[in-house]
GUSE-823105 format. One line per field, with one value per atom (N, C-alpha, C): residue in one letter; z, x, y. Coordinates in Angstrom, 1 decimal, decimal comma. Layout:
BEGIN
r A; ...
up Z; ...
east X; ...
north Y; ...
REM end
This chain:
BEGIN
r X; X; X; X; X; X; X; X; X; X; X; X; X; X; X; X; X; X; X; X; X; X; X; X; X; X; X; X; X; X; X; X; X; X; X; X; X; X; X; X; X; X; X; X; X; X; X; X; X; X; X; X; X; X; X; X; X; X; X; X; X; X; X; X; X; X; X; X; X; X; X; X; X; X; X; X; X; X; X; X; X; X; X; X; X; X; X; X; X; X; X; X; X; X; X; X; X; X; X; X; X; X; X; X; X; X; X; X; X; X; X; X; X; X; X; X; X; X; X; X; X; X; X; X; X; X; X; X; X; X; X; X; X; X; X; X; X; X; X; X; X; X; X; X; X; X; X; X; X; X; X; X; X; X; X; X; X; X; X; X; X; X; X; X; X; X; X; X; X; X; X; X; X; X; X; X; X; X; X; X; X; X; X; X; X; X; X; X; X; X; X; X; X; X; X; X; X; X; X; X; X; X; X; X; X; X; X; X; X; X; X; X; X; X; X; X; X; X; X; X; X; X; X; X; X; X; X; X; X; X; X; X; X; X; X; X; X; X; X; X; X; X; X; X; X; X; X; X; X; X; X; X; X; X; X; X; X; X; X; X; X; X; X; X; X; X; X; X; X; X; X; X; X; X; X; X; X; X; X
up -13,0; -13,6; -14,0; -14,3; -15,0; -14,2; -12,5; -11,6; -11,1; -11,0; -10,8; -11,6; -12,9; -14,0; -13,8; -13,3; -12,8; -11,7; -10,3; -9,6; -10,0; -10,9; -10,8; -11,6; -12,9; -13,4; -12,5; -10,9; -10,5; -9,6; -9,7; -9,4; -10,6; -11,8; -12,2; -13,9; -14,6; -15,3; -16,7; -16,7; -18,6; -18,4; -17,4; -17,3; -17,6; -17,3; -17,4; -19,2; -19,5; -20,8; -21,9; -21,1; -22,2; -22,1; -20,9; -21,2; -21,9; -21,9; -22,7; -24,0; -24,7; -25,9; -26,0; -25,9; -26,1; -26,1; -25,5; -25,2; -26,1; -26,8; -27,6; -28,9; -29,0; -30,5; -30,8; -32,0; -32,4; -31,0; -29,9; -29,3; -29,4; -28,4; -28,8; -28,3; -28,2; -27,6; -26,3; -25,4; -24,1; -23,5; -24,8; -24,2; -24,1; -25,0; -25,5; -24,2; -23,9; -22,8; -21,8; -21,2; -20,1; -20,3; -21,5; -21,4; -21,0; -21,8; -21,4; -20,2; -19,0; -18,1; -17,2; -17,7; -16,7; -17,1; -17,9; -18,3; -17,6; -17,2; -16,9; -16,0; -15,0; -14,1; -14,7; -15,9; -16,5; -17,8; -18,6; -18,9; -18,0; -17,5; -16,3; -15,9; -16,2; -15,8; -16,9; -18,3; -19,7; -19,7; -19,6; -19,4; -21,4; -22,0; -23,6; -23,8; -23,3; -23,6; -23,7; -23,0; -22,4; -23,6; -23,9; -24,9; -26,4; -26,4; -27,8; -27,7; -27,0; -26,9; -27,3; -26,6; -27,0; -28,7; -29,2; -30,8; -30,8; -30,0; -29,6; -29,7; -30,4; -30,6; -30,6; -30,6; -30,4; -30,4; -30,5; -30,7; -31,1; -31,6; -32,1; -32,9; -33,1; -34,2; -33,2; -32,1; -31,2; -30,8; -30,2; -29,5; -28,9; -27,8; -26,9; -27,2; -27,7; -27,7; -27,4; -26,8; -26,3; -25,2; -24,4; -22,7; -22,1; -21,7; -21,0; -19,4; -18,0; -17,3; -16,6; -15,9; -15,8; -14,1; -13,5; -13,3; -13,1; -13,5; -12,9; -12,1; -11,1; -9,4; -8,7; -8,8; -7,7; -6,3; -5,8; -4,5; -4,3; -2,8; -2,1; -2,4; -3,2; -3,6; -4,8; -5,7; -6,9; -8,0; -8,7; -10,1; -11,0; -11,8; -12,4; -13,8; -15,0; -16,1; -17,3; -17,3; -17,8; -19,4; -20,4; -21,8; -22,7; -23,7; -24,5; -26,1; -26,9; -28,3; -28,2; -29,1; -29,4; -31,0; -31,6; -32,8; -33,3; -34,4; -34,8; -36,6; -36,4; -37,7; -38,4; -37,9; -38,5; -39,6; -40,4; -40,9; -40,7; -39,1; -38,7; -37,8; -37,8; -36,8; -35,4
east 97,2; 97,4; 96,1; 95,0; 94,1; 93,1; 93,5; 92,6; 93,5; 94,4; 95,1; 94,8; 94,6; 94,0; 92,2; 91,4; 90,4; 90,4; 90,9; 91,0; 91,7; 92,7; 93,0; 91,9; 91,2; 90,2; 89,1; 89,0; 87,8; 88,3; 89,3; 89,7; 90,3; 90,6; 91,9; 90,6; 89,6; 89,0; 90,0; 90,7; 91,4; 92,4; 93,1; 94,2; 93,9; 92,9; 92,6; 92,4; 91,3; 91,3; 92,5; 93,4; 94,8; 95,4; 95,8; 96,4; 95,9; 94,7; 93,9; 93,5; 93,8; 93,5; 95,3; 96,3; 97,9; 97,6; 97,3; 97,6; 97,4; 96,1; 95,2; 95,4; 96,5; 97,4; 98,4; 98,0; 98,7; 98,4; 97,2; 97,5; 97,0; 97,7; 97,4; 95,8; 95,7; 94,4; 94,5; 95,7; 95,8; 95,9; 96,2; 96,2; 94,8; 94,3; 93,0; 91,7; 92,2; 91,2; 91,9; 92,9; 93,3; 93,0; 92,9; 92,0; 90,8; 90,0; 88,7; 88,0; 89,0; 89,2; 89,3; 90,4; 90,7; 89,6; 88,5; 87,9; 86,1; 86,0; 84,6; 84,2; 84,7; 83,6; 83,3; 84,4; 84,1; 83,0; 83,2; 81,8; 80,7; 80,6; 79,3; 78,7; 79,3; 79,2; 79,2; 79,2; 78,8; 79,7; 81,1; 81,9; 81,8; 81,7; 82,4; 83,6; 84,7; 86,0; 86,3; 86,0; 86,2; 85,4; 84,4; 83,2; 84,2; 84,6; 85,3; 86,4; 87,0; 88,8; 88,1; 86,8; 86,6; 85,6; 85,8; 85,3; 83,8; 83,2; 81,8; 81,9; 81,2; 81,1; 79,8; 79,9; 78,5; 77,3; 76,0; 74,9; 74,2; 74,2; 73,6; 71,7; 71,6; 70,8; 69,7; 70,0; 69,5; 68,2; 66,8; 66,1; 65,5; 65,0; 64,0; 62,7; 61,6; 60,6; 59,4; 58,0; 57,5; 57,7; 58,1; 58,5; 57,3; 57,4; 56,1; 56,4; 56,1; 56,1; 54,7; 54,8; 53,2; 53,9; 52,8; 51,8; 52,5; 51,1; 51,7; 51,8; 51,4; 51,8; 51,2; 53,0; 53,3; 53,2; 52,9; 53,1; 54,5; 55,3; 56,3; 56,4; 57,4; 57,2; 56,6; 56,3; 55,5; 56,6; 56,0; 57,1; 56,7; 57,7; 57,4; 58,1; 57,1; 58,1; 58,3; 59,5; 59,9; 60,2; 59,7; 59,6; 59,6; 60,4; 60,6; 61,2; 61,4; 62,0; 63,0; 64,1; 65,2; 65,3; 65,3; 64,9; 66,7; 67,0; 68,3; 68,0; 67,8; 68,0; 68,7; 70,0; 71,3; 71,6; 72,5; 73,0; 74,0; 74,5; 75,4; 74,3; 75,0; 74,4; 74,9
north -118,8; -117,5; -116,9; -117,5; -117,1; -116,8; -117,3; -116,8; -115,5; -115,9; -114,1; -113,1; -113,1; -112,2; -111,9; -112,7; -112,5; -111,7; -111,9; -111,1; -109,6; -109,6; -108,5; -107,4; -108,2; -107,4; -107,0; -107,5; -107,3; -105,6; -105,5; -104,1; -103,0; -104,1; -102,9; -103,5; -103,1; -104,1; -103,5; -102,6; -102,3; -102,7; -102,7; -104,4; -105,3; -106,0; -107,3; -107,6; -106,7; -106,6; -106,0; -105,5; -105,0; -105,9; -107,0; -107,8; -109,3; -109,5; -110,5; -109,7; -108,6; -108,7; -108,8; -108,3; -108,6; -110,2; -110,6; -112,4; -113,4; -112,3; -113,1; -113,1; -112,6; -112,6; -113,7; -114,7; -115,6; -116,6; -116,3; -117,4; -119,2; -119,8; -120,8; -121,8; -123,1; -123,0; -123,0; -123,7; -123,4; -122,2; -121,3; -119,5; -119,1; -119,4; -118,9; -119,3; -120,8; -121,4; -120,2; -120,4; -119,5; -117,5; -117,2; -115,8; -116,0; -116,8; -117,0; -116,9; -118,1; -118,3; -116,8; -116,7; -115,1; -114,1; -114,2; -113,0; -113,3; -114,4; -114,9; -114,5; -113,3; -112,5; -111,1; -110,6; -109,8; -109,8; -111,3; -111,3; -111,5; -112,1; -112,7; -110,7; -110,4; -108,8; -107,7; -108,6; -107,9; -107,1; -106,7; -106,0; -106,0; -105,0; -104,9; -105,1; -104,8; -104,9; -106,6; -106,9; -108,4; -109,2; -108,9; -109,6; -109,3; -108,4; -107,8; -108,6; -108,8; -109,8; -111,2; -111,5; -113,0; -113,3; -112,0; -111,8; -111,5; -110,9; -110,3; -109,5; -108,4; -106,8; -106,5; -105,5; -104,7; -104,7; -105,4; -106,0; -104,2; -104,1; -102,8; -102,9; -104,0; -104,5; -105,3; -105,4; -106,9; -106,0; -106,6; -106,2; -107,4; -107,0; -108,0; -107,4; -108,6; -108,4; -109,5; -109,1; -109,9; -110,6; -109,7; -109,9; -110,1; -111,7; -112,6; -112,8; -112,5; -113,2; -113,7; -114,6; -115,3; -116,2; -116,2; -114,9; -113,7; -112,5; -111,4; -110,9; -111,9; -111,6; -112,7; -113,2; -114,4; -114,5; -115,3; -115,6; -116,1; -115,7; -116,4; -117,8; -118,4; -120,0; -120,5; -119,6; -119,9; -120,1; -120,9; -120,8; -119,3; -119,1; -118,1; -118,2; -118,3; -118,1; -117,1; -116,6; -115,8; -115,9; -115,4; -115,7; -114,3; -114,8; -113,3; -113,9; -112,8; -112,9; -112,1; -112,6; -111,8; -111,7; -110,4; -110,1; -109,7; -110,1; -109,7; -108,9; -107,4; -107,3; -106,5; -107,3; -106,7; -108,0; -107,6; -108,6; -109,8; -109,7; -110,6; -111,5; -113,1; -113,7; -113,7
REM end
C-alpha cells in the first residue's frame, strides 16, 4: 500500500499528502511507518507538505554558512570535499 501511495504522489503530490496527513491521526506505529514509507520520494524531493505531515515545518531561521569546496577546480576523478555550517537562530531545534 505504501508503495502505491508513493507512486500515486509522484503524479497527484496533494493526494498523497491529504491522505497521509488524514492517516496520520491517532495513528498507530505500523501506520505511521507505512506513511513515512509512502511519503519518501516526496521528501527525497523536499516536498513541504509531506515534511509537515512527518512534524517538520518551516525552517525559517536556518542558514548555510561557510560554504567550502576544495579543490576549486577538480580534475575528472578527483575527490572533492564539500564543507559548510548550518546556523539555527531561531528558537526551535
Amino acid at each position: 500500500m505504501a508503495t502505491n501511495l508513493n507512486d500515486i504522489g509522484k503524479d497527484h503530490p496533494d493526494v498523497l499528502v491529504g491522505t497521509a496527513k488524514a492517516w496520520m491521526k491517532d495513528a498507530s506505529e505500523d501506520r505511521q511507518w507505512l506513511i513515512r514509507h509512502a511519503l519518501r520520494s516526496a521528501v527525497k524531493q523536499g516536498d513541504a507538505g509531506a515534511l509537515r505531515v512527518l512534524g517538520f515545518g518551516d525552517a525559517t531561521d536556518i542558514s548555510v554558512r561557510k560554504a567550502r569546496i576544495t579543490p576549486r577546480r577538480p580534475n575528472i576523478g578527483d575527490d572533492v570535499t564539500i564543507a559548510f555550517e548550518v546556523a539555527n537562530a531561531g528558537s526551535k531545534s
